[in-house]
C-alpha positions in Angstrom: 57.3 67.9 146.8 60.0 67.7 149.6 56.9 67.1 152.4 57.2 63.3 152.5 60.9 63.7 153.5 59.9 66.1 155.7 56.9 63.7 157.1 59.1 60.7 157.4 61.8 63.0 159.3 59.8 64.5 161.8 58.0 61.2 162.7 61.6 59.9 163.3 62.6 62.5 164.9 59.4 62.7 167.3 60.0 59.0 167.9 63.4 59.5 169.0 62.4 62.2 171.4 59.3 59.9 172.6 61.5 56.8 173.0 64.1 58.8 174.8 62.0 60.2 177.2 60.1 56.9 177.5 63.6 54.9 178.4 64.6 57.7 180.9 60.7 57.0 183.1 61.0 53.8 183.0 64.7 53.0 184.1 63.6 55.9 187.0 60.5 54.2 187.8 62.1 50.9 188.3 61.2 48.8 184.8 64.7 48.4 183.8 63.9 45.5 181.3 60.9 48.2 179.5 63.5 50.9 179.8 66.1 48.5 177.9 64.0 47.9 175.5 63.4 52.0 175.1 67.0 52.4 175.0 67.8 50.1 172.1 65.0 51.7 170.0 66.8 55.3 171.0 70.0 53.7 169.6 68.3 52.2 166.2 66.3 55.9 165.6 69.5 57.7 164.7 70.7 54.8 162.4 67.3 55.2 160.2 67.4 59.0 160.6 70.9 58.5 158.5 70.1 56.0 156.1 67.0 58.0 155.2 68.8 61.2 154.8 71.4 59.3 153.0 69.1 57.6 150.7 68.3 61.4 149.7 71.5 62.9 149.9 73.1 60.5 147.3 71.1 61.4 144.1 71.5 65.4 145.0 75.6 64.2 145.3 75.3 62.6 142.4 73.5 65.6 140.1 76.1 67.9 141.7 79.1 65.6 140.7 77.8 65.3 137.4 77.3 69.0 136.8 80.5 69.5 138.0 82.0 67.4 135.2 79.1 68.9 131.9 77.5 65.5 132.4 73.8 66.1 131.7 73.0 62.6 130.0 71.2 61.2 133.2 68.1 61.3 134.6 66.5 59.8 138.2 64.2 57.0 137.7 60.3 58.2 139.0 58.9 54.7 138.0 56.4 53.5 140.6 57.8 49.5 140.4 61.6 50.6 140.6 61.3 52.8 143.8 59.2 53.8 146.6 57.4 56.6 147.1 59.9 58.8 149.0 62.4 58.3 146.5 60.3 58.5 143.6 59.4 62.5 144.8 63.2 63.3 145.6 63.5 62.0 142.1 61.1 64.3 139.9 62.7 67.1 142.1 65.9 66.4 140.8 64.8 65.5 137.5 62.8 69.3 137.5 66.9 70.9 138.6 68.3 68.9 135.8 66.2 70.5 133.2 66.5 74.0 134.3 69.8 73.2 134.4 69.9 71.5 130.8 68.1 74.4 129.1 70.3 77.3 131.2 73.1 75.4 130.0 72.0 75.0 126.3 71.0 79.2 126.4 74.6 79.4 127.7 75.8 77.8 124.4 73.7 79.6 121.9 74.8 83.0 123.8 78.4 82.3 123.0 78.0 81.3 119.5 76.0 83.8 119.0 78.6 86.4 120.0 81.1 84.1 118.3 79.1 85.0 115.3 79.6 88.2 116.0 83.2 88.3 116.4 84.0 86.4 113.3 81.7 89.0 111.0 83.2 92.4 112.4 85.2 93.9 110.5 87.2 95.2 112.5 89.8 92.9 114.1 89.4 91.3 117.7 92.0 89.8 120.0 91.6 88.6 123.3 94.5 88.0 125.4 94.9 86.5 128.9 97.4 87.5 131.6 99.7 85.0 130.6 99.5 86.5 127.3 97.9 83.1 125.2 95.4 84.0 122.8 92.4 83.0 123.8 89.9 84.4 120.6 91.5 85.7 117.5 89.1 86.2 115.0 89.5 86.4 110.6 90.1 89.8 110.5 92.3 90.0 113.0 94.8 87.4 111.2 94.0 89.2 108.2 95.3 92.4 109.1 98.2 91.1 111.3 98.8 88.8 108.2 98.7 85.3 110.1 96.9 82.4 109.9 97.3 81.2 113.4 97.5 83.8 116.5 97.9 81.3 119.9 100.7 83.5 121.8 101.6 87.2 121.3 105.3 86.0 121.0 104.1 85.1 117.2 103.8 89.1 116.7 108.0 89.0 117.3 108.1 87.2 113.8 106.4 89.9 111.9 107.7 92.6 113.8 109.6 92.8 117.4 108.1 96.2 117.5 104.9 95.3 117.4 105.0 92.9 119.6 106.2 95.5 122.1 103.4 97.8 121.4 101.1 94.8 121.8 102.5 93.9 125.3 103.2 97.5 127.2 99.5 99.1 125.6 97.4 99.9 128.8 93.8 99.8 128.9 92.0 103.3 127.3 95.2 103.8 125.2 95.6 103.3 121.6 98.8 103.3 119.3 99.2 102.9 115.3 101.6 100.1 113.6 102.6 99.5 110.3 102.5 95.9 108.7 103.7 95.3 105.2 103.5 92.3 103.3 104.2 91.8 99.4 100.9 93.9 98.0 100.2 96.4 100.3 100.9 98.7 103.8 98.6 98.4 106.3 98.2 101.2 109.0 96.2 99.8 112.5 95.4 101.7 114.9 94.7 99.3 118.1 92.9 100.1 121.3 93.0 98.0 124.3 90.5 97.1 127.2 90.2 95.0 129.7 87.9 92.9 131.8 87.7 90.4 134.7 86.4 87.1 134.3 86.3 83.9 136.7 89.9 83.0 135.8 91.3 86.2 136.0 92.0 89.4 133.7 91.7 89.4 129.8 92.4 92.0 127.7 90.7 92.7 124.6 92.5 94.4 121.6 90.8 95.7 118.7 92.4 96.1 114.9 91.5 98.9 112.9 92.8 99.2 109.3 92.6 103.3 108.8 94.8 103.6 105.9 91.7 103.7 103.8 89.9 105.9 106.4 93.1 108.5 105.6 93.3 108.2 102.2 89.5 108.9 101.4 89.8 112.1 103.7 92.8 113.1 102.1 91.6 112.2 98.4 88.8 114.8 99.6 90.9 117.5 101.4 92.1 117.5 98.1 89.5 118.0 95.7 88.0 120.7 98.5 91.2 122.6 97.9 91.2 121.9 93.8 87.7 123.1 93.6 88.9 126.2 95.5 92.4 126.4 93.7 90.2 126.1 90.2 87.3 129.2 91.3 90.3 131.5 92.3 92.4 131.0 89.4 89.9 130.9 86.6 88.8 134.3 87.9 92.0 135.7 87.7 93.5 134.4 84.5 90.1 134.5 82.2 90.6 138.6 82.1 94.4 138.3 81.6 93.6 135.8 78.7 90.9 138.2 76.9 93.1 141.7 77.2 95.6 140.1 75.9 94.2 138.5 73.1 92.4 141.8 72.0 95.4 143.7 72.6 97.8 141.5 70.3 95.0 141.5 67.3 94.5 145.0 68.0 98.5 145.6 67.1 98.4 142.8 64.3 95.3 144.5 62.3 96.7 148.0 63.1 99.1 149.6 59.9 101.9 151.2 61.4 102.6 154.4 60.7 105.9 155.2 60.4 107.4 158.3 61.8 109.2 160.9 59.6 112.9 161.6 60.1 113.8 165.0 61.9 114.6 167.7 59.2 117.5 169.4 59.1 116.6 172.6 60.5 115.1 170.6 63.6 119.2 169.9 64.5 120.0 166.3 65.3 118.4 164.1 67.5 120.0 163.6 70.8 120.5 159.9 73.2 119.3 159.2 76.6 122.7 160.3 77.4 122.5 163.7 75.9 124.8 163.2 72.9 123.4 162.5 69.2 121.2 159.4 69.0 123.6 156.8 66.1 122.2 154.4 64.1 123.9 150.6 64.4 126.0 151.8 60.9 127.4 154.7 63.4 124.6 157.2 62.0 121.6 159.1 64.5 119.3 156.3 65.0 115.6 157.2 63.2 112.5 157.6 65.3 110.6 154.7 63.3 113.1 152.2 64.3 112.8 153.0 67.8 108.7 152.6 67.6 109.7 149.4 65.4 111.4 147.5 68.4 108.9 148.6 70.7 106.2 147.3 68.6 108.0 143.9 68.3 109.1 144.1 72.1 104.6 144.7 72.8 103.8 141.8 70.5 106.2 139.6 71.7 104.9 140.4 75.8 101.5 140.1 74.7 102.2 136.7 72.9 103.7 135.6 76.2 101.3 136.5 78.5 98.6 134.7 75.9 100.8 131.5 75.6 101.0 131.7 79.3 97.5 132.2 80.3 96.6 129.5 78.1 98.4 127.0 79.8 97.0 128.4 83.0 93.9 127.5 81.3 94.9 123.7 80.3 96.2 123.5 83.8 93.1 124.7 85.3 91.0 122.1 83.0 93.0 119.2 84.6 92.0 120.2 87.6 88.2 120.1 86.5 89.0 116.7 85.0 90.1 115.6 88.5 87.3 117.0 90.4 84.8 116.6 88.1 84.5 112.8 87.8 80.7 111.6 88.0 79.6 109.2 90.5 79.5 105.9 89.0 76.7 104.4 87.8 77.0 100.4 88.6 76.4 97.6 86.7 77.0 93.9 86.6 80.0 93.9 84.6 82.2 90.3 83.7 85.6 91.5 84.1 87.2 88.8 82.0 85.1 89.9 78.5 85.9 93.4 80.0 89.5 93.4 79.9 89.7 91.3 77.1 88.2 94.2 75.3 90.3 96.6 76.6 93.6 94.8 75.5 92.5 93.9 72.0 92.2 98.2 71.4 96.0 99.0 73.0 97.7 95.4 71.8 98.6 96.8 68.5 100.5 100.1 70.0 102.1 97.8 72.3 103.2 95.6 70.0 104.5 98.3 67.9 106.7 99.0 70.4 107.8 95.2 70.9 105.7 94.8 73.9 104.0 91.6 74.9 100.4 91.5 76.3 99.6 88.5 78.6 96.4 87.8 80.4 96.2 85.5 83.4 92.8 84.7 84.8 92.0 82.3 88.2 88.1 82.8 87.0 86.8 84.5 83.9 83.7 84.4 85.4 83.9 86.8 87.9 81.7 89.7 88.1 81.7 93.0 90.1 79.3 96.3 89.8 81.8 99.4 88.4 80.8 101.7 85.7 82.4 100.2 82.6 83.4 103.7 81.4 85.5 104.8 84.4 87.3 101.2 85.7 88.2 101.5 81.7 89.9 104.7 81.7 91.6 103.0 85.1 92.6 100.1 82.8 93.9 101.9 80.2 95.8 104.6 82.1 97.8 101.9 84.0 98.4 99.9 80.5 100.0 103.2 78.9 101.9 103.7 82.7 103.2 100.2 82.3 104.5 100.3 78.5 106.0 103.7 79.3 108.0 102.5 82.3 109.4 99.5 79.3 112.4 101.1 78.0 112.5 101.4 74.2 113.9 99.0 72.6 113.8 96.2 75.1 113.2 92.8 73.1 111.5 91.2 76.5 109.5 94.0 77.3 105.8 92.3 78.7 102.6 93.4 80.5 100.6 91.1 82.4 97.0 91.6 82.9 96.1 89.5 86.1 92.8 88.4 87.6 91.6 86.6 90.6 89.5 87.0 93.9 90.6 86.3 97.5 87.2 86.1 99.6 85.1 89.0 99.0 87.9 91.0 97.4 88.3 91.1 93.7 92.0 91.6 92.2 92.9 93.1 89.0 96.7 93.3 88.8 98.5 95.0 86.0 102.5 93.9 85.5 105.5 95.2 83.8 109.1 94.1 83.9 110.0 97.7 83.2 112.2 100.1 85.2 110.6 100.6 89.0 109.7 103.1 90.4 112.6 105.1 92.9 111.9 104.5 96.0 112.1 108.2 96.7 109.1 109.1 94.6 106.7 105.9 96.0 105.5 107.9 98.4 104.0 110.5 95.9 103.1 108.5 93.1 99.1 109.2 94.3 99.2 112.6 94.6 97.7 114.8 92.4 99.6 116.4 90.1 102.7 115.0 90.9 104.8 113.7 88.1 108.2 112.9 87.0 107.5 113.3 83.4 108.3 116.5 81.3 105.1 116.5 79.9 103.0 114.7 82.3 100.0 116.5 84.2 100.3 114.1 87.5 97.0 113.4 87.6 96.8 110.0 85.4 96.8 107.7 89.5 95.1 110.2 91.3 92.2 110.4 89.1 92.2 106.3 89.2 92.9 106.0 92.7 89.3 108.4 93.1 88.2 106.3 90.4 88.5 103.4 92.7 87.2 104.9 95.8 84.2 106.3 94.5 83.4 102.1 93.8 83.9 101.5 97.0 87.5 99.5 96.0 90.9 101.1 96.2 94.3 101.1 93.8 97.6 100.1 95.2 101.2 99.6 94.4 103.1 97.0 95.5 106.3 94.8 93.7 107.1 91.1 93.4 110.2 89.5 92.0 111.1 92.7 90.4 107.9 93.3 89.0 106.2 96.7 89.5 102.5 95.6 89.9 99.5 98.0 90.4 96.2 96.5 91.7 92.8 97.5 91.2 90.9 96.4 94.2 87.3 95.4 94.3 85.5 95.1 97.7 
């Protein structure tokens, strides 16, 4: 396409060498008016040779200059009445560069928001940082985690926590740290990892947000059952023998007649203590043989009715640790949450009530729905009803639970309130633990078994206060 440039050049160039050449004889042969008129056509040459070259030159300028500036609105006019031939080739070339341009430009585009796509779906959180520390890409799970909901500088970090932001500055590349951000529902452990990369500009750094809390409490919530299970086998083997002997042994002695032992006759001399004098009765006399065997049949009974008592509680221990490991996995259903806990409040407002407790239902949708096995988020439900009326102290004429619903994005919330006493701050820590409890006749197993409740639906349960209010959440993802 470029060969009538090239055409065009070379004749002017061949011209320019002829002409020259021509001018040179003729002034040496002695036709100074011919060679004249050869040197003025050597001077014009060069000015065509640069006005055709120019003539060319300007439209590739002007595609560069508008590429330069993302201008790719134009196009170079190939009409046969607007130009001449020449032009009109240099033109479609250009044209030809334009679209390759166009549609490298438009792949360009759809790459990036592609990834962008990408970014913003992830679930884990994303921020990339440039060496002057502005945030060039933060994407929704990243704010969500870091509890902001606009990330342009990492000085912002300094307002949720200076310490943070430290970890966030001095973290090289190929190291990760763990931080702690708390906000008015929950704790939030992150582990972040950092890389970096080189671009056109410079050096970026990309940091990645990780919410493991969950991560730790599923393995944990199984580290536990593993060791229950384990705990359960051992000690239901030892205690079930325990448990029959000495049941067969105390009916053996309650069925059995005693037979009571004759006093020593006279001629047999008196009956002599431990300590070698005669053995005296409490009234000062010798102490008869049938009340010694009558102590030590009370003493027997009263050992074996110990070890029974005992070995059944064992037992009813042992059984709440089957009720913790033993929960089914849940079969899911479509179930309307509102209906649902409606329900469930109408079959506990009468004990609460009894106890001068108000019930109060506050619901952003009724509408919403979420697959959980009606049976187990029920026992949840009721479980932290009876926590919250029991942490109201008696009497209290504004004792009131709140039974709270509403979604935020994808998450479901089902919050259940109580104005009574907190809970110590000391004991927070513990309050999921199996079979930890402050009450005398608790089993510690009432959150735990919800909180597994929870994860086996693929939500979780949390604490968290506000205004005073001890609130526990049951969380639908």
């Amino acid at each position: 396409m470029f060969k009538t440039i090239e055409r065009t050049l070379t004749l002017l160039t061949l011209l320019l060498i002829a002409s020259t050449a021509g001018a040179v004889w003729l002034f040496v042969a002695g036709m100074p008016v011919w060679g004249v008129m050869a040197a003025c056509v050597v001077l014009w040459l060069p000015g065509r040779m640069r006005r055709e070259s120019k003539k060319f030159n300007s439209n590739i300028i002007f595609l560069l200059n508008a590429l330069e500036n993302g201008d790719y609105s134009f196009s170079f006019a190939e009409s046969a009445a607007s130009t001449s031939r020449e032009r009109r080739d240099v033109n479609s070339i250009l044209n030809v560069i334009k679209e390759i341009l166009v549609k490298a430009r438009q792949q360009e585009i759809e790459n990036e928001k592609f990834l962008s796509l990408i970014v913003a779906a992830v679930p884990v959180g994303i921020v990339i940082v440039d060496e002057r520390n502005f945030v060039r890409v933060a994407n929704d799970a990243a704010l969500r985690l870091l509890g902001m909901h606009v990330f342009t500088h990492i000085k912002q970090l300094g307002m949720v926590d200076k310490a943070i932001l430290e970890t966030f500055r001095n973290l090289d590349p190929g190291r990760s740290a763990t931080i702690r951000i708390a906000d008015e529902r929950e704790e939030r452990l992150i582990s972040l990892g950092v890389s970096r990369i080189a671009v056109k500009r410079g050096w970026l750094r990309v940091v990645t947000l990780h919410n493991i809390a969950g991560e730790l409490e599923e393995r944990e919530m199984e580290s536990w059952i593993k060791l229950i299970r384990v705990m359960t086998h051992e000690i239901m083997n030892s205690i079930a023998p325990i448990t029959s002997l000495s049941e067969t042994m105390l009916l053996a002695w309650n069925e059995t007649e005693y037979q009571t032992t004759p006093a020593p006759s006279s001629q047999e001399g008196p009956a002599f203590s431990s300590q070698g004098g005669p053995a005296l009765s409490s009234q000062g006399g010798e102490t008869p043989a049938h009340e010694k065997h009558e102590r030590l049949r009370h003493n027997t009974v009263d050992a074996f009715e110990t070890i029974t008592s005992t070995a059944r509680g064992l037992l009813s221990f042992v059984e709440s640790y089957r009720r913790f490991t033993g929960i089914p996995k849940p079969e899911l259903r479509p179930v309307a949450v509102g209906p649902f806990v409606e329900k469930i409040a109408n079959l506990q407002r009468p004990a609460l009530q009894a106890r001068g407790i108000e019930l109060a239902m506050r619901f952003d949708d009724p509408g919403i729905t979420v697959a959980a096995d009606e049976g187990q988020i029920g026992q949840v439900l009721v479980n932290l009803l009876k926590n919250a009326a029991e942490a109201i102290e008696p009497g209290r004429v504004d004792g009131k639970i709140e039974v709270s619903l509403a979604r935020e994005g994808e998450v479901v919330h089902l919050d259940v309130s109580n104005n009574g006493t907190p809970i110590p701050e000391e004991v927070l820590p513990h309050i999921f633990v199996p079979f930890f409890t402050t009450k005398s006749s608790g089993t510690g197993i009432g959150l735990s078994v919800s909180r597994y409740i929870m994860r086996l639906h693929g939500g979780n349960l949390k604490h968290h206060t506000d205004a005073g209010r001890t609130i526990f959440s049951m969380i639908f993802s």
